[in-house]
N, C-alpha and C positions, 0 to 999 in steps of 0.2 A: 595498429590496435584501435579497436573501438572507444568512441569516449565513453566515459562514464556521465548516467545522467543523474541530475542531482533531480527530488520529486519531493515538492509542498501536500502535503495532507492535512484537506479542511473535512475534521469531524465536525458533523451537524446534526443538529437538535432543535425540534423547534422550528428550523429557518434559520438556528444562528450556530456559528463554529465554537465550539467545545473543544476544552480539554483537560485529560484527568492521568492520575496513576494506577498502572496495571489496571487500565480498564474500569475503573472506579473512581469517585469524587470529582466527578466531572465540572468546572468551570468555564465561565462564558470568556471569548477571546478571540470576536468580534463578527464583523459582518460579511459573509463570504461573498457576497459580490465587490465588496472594498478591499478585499485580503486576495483575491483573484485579479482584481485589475493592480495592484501592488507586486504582487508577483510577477506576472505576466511583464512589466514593465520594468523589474528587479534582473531579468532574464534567467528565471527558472528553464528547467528541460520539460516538466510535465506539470498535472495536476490531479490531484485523487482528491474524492469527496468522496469520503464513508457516512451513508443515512447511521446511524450509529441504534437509533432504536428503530426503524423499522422491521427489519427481521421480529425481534422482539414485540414488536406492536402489531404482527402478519398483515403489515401493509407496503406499497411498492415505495422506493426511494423517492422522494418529492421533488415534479418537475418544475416547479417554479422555480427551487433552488436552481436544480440544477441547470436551465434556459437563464438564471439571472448570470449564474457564473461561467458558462458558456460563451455570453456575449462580451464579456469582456475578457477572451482569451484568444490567440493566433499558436497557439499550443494544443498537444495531447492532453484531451481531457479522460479522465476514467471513472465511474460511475462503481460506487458498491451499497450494500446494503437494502433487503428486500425484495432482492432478483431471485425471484423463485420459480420462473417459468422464462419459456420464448418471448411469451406476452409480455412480461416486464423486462427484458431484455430489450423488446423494439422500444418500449415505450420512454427507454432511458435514450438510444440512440434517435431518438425523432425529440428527444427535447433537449438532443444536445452532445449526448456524449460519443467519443468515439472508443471507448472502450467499454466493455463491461467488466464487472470483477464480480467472482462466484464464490463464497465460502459454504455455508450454512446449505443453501441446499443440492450445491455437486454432492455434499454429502452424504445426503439424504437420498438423491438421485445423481450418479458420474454419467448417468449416460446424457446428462443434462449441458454438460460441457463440450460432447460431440455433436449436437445439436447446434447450441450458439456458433459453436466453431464453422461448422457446415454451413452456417445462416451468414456469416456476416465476415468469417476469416479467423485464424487461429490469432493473428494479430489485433484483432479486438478480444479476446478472452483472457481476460487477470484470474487466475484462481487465488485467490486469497488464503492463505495458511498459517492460524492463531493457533502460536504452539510454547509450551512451556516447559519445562524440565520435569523428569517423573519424579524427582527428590534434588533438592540441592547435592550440585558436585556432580549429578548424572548426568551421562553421554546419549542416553534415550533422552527423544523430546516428545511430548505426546500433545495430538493433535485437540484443541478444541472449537464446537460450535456456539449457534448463540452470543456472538458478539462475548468470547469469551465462559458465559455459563454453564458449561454443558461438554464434557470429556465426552468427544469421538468414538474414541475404542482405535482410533489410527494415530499409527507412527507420521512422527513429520517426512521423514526422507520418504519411505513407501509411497506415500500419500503424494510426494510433491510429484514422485514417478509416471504413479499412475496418471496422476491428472496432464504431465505431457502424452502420455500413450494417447488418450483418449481427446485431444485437441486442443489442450491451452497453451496458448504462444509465450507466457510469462508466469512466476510467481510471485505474490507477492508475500512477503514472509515477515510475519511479528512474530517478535518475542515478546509472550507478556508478563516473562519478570521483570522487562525491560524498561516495557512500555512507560513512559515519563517519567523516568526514574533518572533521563539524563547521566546515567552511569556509564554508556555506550553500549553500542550495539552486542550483539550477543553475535562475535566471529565464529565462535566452534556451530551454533546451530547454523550460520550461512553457510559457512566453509561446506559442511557435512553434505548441505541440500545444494548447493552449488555442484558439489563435485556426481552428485547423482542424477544432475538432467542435463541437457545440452540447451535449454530454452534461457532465455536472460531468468535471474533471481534480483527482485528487489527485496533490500535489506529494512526492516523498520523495526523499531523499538527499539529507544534509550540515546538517541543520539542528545551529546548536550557540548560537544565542541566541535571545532572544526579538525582535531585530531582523532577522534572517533572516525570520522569519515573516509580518513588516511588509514585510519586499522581495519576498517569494513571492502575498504578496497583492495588490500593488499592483506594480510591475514583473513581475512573472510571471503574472498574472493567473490564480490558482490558486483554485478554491471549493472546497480542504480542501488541509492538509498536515500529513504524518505524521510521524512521529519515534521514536523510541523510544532512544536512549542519554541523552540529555538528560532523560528522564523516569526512566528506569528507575535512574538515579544520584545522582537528585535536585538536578539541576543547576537547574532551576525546578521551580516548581508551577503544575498545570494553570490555578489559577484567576489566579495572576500572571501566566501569559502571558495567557489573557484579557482579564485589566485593561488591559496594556500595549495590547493589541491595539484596545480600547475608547477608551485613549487616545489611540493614533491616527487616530482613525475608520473603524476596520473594523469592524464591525457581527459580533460573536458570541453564543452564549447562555450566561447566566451562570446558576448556579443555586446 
């Protein structure tokens, strides 16, 4: 069995790591080139940095961030927010990242995703998928843009499909009732998107223990889940969740 990998996410604003509930009330929680060489040395599996208002601001993700947080990583870095063409696609991988991640405008343009894909490998394309329930209690999740603002008109599962048909090696999937709300991940929308693509599903939104992780893995059937206020607070340590995770027979890498 594959390990599971566990994945820090530095939202950034500014220049500096943010974080907030369901997408809102955002607070400052610290400096990502210090939260990246921390990690990096904590033995994370990856690293995602979401520009969090570029989309928003129709500007491309900021390569200083991402060249500051780059040089202090020997990990998988992945880049989101702002990647609205090929051109900001190269210009995240030339300052740094080896991934890109697409929400806001595959959806705008999917054939945007074949492209990256063809350009650089299916294994650099994250499509990103901000999705929320249609009503509390419902089993539809419906997709949104805009760093959350802005209903799609797409279903999560369709959506996560299509974007493997058309060349994304991963997904990365919030829930944003979830989102720091620390209540735990949202298993029935992984389960659901999991069970509908063959590409790895990373899980994110609401993780707030190390037993979450254990339900995201094994009821959600998630091959990575992300986090970041739990980390970046020091609520745990990377390699305690590991252990935990070890101890219940989920198979990670320790180092």
């Amino acid at each position: 069995m594959l390990s599971k990998r566990i994945i820090a996410c530095l939202d950034v604003r500014d220049g500096q790591v943010v974080k907030g509930v369901n997408f809102e009330g955002l607070r400052s929680a610290g400096d990502p080139g210090e939260l990246a060489r921390r990690y990096n040395a904590e033995g994370i599996d990856e690293l995602v940095i979401l520009d969090i208002t570029a989309t928003l601001e129709a500007r491309r993700a900021l390569a200083e961030t991402i060249g500051r947080v780059a040089r202090e990583l020997f990990i998988p870095l992945a880049v989101g927010g702002g990647i609205r063409s090929e051109a900001d696609a190269a210009a995240a991988v030339e300052a740094g990242a080896d991934k890109v991640s697409l929400n806001t405008a595959a959806l705008a343009d999917p054939e945007l995703i074949t492209r990256v894909s063809e350009r650089y490998g299916s294994q650099a394309v994250v499509v990103a998928i901000d999705a929320k329930r249609a009503q509390p209690g419902s089993t539809d999740f419906i997709v949104y843009a805009r760093s959350g603002q802005t209903a799609a008109g797409r279903d999560a599962v369709s959506w996560a499909r299509e974007a493997e048909a058309r060349g994304a090696g991963e997904i990365l999937l919030t829930s944003i009732d979830r989102d720091g709300t620390k209540a735990g991940f949202d298993c029935e929308l992984t389960a659901a998107v999991s069970a509908a693509v063959s590409i790895p599903v990373i899980a994110s939104g609401g993780a707030g223990s190390r037993d979450h992780f254990v339900d995201v893995f094994t009821g959600g059937r998630a091959d990575a889940a992300l986090a970041a206020s739990i980390f970046h607070y020091a609520e745990t340590s990377v390699r305690s969740l590991k252990m935990h995770l070890r101890d219940h027979g989920i198979p990670v890498r320790l180092t």
